[in-house]
DRENDO-1510 file (C-alpha; in Angstrom, 1 decimal, always signed):
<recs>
REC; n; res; u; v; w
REC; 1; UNK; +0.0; +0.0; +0.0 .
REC; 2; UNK; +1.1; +3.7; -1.0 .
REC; 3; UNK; +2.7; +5.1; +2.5 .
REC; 4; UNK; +0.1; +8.2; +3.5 .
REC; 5; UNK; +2.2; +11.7; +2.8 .
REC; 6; UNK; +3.0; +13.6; +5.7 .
REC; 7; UNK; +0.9; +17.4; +5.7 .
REC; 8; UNK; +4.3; +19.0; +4.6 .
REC; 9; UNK; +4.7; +16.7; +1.4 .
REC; 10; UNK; +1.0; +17.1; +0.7 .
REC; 11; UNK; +0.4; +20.8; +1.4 .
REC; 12; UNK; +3.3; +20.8; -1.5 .
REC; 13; UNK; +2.1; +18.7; -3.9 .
REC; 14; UNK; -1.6; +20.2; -4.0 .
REC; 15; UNK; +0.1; +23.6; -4.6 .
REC; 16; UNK; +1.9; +23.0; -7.0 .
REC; 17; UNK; -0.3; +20.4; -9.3 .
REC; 18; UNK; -2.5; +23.7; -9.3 .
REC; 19; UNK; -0.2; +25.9; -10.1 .
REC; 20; UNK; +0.7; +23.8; -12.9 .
REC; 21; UNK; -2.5; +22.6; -14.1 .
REC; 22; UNK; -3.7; +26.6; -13.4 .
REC; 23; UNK; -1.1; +28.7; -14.9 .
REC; 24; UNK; -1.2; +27.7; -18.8 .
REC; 25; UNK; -4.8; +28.4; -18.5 .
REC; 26; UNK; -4.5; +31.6; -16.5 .
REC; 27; UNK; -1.9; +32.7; -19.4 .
REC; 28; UNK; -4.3; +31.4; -21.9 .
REC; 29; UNK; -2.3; +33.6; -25.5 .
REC; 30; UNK; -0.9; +36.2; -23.5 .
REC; 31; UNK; +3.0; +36.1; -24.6 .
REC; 32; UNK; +3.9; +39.9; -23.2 .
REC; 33; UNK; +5.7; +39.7; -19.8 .
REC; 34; UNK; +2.9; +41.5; -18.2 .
REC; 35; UNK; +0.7; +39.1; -19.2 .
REC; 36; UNK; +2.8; +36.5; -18.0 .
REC; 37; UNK; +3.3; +38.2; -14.7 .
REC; 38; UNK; -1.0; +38.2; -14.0 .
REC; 39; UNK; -0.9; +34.6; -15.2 .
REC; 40; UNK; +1.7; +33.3; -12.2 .
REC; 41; UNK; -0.1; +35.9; -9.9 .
REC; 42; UNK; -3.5; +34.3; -10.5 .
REC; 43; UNK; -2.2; +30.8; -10.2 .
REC; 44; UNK; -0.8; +31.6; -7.1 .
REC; 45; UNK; -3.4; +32.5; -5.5 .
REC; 46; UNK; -5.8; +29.8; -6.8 .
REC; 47; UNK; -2.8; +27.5; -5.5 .
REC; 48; UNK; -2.8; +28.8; -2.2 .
REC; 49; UNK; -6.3; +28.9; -1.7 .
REC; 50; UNK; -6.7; +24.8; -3.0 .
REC; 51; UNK; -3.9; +24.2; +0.1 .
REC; 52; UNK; -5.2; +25.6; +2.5 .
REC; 53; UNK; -8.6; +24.0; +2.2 .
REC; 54; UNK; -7.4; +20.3; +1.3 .
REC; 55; UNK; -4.8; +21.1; +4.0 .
REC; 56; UNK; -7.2; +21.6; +6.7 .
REC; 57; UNK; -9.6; +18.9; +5.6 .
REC; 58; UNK; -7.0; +16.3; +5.7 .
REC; 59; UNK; -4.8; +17.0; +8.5 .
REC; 60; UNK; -7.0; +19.2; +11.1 .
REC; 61; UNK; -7.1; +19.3; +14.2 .
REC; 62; UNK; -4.0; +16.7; +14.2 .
REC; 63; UNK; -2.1; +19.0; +12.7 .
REC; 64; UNK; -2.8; +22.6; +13.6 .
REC; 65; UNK; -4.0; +25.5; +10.9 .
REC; 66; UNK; -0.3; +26.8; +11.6 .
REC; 67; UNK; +1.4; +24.4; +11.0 .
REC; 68; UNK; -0.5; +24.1; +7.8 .
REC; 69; UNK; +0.0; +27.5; +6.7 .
REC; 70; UNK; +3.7; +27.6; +7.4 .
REC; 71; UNK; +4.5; +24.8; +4.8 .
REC; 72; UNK; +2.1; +26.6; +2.5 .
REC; 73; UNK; +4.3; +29.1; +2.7 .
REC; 74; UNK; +7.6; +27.6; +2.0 .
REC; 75; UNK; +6.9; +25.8; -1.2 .
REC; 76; UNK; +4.9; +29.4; -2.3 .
REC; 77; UNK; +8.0; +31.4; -1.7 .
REC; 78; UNK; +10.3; +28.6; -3.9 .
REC; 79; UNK; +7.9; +28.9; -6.3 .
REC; 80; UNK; +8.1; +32.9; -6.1 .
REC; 81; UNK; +11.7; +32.9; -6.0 .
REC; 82; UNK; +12.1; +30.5; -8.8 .
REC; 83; UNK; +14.7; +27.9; -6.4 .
REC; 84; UNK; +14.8; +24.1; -6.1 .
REC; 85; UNK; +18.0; +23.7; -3.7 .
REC; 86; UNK; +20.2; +26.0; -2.0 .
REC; 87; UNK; +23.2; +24.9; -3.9 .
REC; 88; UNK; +24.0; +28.8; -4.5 .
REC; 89; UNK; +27.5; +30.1; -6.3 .
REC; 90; UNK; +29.1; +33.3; -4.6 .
REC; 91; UNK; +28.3; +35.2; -8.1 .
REC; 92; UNK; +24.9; +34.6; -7.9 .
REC; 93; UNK; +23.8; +35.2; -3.8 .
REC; 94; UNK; +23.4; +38.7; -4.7 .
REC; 95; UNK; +20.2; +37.7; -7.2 .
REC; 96; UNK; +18.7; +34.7; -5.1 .
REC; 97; UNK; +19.1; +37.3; -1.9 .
REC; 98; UNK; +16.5; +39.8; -4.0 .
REC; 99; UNK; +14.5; +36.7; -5.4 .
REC; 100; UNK; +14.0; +35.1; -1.7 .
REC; 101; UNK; +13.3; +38.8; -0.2 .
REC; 102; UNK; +10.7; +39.5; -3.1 .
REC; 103; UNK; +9.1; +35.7; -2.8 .
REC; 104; UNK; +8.9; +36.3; +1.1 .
REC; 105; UNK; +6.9; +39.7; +0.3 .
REC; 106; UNK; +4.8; +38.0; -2.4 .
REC; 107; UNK; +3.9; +35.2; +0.7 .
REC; 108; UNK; +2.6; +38.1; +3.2 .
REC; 109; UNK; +0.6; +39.7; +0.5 .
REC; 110; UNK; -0.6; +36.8; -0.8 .
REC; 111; UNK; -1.3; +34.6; +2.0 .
REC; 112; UNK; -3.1; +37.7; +3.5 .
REC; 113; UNK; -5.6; +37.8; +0.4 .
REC; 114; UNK; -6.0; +34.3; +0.9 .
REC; 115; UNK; -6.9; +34.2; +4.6 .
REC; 116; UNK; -9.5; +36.7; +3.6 .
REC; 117; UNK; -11.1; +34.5; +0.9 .
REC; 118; UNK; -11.3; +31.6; +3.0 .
REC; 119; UNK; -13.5; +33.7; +5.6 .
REC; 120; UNK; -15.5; +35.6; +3.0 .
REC; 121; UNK; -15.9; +32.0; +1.8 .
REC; 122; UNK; -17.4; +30.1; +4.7 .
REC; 123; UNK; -21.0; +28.9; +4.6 .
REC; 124; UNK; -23.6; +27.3; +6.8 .
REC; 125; UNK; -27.3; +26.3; +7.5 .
REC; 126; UNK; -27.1; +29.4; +10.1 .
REC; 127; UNK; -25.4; +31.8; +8.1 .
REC; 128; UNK; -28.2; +31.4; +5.3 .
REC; 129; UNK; -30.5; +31.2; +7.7 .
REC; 130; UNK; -30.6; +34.6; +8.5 .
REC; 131; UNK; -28.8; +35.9; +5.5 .
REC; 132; UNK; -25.5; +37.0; +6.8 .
REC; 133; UNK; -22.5; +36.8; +4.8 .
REC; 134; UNK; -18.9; +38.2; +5.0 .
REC; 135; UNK; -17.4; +40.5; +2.5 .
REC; 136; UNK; -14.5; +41.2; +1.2 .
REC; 137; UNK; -13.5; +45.4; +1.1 .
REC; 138; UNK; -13.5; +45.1; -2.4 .
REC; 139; UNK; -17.3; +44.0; -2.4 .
REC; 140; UNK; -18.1; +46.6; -0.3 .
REC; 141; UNK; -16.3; +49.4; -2.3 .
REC; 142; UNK; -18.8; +47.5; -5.0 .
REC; 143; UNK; -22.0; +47.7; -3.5 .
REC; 144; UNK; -21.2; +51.4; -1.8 .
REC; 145; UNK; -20.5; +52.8; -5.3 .
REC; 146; UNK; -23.6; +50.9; -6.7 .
REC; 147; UNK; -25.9; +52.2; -3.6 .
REC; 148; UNK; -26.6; +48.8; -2.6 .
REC; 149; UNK; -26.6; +49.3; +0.9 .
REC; 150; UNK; -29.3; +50.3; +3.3 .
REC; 151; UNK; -27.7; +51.8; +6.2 .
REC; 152; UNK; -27.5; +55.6; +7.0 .
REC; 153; UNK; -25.6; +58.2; +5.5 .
REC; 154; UNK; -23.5; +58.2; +8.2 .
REC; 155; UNK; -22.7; +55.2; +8.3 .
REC; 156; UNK; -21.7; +55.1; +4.9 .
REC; 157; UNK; -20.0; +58.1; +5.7 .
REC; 158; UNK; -17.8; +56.5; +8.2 .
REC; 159; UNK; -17.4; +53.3; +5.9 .
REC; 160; UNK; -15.8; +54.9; +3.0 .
REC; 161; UNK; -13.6; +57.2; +5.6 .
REC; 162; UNK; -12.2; +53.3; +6.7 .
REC; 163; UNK; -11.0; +52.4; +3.3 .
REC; 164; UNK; -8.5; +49.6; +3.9 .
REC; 165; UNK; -8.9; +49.8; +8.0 .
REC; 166; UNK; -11.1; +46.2; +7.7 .
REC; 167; UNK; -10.4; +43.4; +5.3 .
REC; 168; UNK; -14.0; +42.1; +5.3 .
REC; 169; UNK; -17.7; +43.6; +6.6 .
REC; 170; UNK; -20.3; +41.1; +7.8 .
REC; 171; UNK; -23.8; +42.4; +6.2 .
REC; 172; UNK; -27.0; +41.1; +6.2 .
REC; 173; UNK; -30.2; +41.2; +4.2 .
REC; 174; UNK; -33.3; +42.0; +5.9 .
REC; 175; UNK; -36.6; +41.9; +4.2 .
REC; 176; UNK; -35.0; +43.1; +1.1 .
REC; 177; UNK; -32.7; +45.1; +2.4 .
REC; 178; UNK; -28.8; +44.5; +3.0 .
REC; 179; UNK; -26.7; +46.3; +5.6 .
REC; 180; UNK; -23.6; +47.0; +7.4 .
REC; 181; UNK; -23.4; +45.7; +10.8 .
REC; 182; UNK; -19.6; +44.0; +11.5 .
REC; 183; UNK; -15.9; +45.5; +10.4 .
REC; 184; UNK; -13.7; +42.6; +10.6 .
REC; 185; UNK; -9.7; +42.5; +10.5 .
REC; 186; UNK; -8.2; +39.7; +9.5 .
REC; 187; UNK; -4.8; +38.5; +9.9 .
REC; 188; UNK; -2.2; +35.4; +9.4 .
REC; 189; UNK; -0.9; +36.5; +12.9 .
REC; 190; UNK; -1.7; +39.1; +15.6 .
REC; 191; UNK; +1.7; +40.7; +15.0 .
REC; 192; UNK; +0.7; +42.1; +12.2 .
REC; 193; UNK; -0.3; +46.1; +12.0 .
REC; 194; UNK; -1.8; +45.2; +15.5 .
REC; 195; UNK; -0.7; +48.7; +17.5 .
REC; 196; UNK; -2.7; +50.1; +14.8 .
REC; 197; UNK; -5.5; +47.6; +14.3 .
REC; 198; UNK; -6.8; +48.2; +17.5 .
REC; 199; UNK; -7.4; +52.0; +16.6 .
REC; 200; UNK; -9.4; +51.4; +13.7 .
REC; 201; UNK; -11.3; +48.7; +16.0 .
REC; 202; UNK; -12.2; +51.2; +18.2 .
REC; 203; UNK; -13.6; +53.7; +16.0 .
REC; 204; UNK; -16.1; +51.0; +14.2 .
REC; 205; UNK; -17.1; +50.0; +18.0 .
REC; 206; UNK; -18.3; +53.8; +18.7 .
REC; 207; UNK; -20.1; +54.1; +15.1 .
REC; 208; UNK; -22.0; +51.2; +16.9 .
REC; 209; UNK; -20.5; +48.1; +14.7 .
REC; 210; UNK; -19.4; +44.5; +15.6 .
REC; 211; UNK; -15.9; +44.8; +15.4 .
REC; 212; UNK; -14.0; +41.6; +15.6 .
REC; 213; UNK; -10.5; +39.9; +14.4 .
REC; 214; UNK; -9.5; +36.7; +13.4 .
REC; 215; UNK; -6.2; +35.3; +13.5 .
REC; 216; UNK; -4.9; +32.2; +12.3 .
REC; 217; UNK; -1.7; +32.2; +14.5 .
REC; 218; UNK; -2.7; +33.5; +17.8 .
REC; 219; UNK; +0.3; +33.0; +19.9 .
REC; 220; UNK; +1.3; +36.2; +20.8 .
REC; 221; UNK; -2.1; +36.3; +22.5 .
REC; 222; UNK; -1.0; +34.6; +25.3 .
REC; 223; UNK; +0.9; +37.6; +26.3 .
REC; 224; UNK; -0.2; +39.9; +29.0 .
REC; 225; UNK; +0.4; +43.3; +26.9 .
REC; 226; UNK; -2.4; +41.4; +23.9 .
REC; 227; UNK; -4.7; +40.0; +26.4 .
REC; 228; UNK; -5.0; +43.7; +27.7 .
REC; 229; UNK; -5.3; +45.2; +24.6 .
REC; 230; UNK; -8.3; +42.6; +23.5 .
REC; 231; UNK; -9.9; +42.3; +27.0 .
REC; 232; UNK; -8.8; +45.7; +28.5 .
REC; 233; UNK; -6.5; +46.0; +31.5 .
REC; 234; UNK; -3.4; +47.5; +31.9 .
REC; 235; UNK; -2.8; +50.5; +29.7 .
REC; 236; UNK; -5.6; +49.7; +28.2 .
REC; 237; UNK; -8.9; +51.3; +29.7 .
REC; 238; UNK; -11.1; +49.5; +27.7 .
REC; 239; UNK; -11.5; +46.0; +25.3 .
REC; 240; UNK; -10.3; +46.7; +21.7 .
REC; 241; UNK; -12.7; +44.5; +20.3 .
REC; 242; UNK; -15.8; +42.8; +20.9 .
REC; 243; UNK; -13.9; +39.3; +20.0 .
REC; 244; UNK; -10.7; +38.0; +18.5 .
REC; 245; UNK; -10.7; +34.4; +17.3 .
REC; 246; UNK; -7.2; +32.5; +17.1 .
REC; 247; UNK; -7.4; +29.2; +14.7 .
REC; 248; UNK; -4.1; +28.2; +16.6 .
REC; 249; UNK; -1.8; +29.4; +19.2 .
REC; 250; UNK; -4.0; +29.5; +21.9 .
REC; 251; UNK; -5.2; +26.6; +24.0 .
REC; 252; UNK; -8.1; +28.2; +25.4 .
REC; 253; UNK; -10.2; +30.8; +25.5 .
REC; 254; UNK; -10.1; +34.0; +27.6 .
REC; 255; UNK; -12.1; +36.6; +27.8 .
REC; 256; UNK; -12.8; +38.2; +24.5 .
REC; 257; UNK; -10.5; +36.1; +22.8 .
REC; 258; UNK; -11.5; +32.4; +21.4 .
REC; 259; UNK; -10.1; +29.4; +20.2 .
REC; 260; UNK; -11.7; +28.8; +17.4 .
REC; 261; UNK; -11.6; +25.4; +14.9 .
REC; 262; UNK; -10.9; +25.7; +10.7 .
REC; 263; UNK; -15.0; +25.7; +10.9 .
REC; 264; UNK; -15.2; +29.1; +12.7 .
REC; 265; UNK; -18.3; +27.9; +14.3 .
REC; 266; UNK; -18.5; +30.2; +17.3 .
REC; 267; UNK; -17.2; +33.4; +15.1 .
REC; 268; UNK; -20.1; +32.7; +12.9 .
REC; 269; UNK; -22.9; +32.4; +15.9 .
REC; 270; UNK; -21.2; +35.6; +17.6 .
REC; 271; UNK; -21.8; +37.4; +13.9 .
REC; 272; UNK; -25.1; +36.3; +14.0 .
REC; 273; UNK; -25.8; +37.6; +17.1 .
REC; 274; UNK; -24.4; +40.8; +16.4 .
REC; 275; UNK; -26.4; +41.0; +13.2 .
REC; 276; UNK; -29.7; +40.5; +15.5 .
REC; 277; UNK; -28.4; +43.1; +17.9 .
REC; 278; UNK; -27.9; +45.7; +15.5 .
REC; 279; UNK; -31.8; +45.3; +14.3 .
REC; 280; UNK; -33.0; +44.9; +17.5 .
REC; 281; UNK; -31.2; +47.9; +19.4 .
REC; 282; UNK; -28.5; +48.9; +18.1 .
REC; 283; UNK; -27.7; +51.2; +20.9 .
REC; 284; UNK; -26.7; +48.7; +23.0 .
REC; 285; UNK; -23.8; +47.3; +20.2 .
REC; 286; UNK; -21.3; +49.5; +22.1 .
REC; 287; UNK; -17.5; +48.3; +23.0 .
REC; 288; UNK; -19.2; +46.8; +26.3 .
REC; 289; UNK; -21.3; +44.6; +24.3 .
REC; 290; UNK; -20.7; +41.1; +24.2 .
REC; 291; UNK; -22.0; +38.1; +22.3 .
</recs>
């Protein structure tokens, strides 16, 4: 019998069969360099998007979502960076120093795009149910410009003012109507843009949204200085969220922050209670409020 590939062998092997099988299709006649260029970028995407879902469908919880995304990362940075082994002359460690600084770069904007999809993505009874959905920024810009929305003028106000604060927006449709009631960051770990993050939280919490984060590498929340700044405590007077949900790094939950599974269950019910908060009384969708 075939031996069973480790998560690190298959992780690798799913990525790049798509990229393969993705990229002459993606290029379709396109010979210009530019067009070349969009054609890796779009397979890369696709690829890393396919191994992150048959990742976590073959190998979680036994192997944890970042552990997953780490050897996602690897083979998508040798595939950037154009490098099989690391049998490197002196004449050329100038080149594969730019190549591996530029593929490490293409992995933090890329893998950021593709956490993002992978939320805006997820689906269930409950979510239909009551018609909630998440959003990417783009979509919004969309349906802003398109006046698709029905929330106030000043809420739009304060959404276009946000630009690129919030990676996705949690709306839902109401008798025909669609709204605005969540601005979600989302990140591949909580170091990332955090000091900021936390501002920008804030200020959707006081325009009366659900403002929540999900990480998929939450270790650095088991530090006193992030528990603060999540729950409140410290130098911090108040919670900077109303709930941060770690898919790893985390054993527990505490506070405001969850552990969460690949399914996001529990982000999903706290959305949906947020969504039947802001229709019910929205008044009360304040930083104190809580799920």
């Amino acid at each position: 019998m075939p031996e069973t590939p480790n998560y690190k062998d298959f992780c690798r092997e799913v990525y790049l069969q798509t990229y393969e099988s993705t990229y002459p299709i993606e290029l379709r006649d396109g010979v210009s360099a530019a067009a070349q260029q969009a054609a890796r970028l779009s397979a890369q995407r696709k690829a890393i998007d396919r191994a992150l879902v048959e990742g976590l469908l073959h190998f979680s919880p036994e192997v944890s979502e970042r552990e997953i995304w780490e050897a996602i990362g690897i083979t998508h940075k040798i595939n950037v960076a154009n490098l099989s082994d690391f049998n490197i002359a002196e004449q050329d460690q100038e080149p594969v120093i730019n190549k591996s600084i530029s593929a490490h770069q293409s992995w933090i904007k890329s893998s950021g795009h593709s956490f993002e999809r992978y939320i805006s993505n997820i689906d269930s009874a409950d979510l239909q149910h009551n018609e909630v959905r998440f959003i990417l920024q783009s979509d919004l810009t969309k349906m802003i410009k398109e006046n698709r929305l029905a929330n106030t003028a000043e809420d739009i106000a304060g959404l276009r003012s946000w630009g690129k604060d919030f990676d996705l927006y949690a709306i839902q449709a109401v008798h025909g109507e669609t709204h605005v009631f969540g601005c979600i960051q989302s990140k591949t770990s909580i170091r990332d843009r955090v000091g900021r993050d936390v501002t920008f939280s804030r200020n959707a919490m006081e325009g009366l949204f659900w403002s929540a984060a999900v990480t998929l590498d939450g270790a650095f929340l088991n530090m006193p200085e992030f528990i603060h700044m999540v729950n409140g405590g410290g130098s911090y007077s108040s919670n900077g969220w109303h709930g941060m949900y770690a898919m790893s790094g985390i054993q527990e939950s505490n506070g405001r922050i969850y552990k969460v599974d690949d399914s996001l269950n529990l982000f999903v019910a706290h959305a949906i209670s947020a969504a039947r908060q802001f229709i019910s009384d929205r008044r009360m969708l304040n930083h104190e409020w809580n799920a």
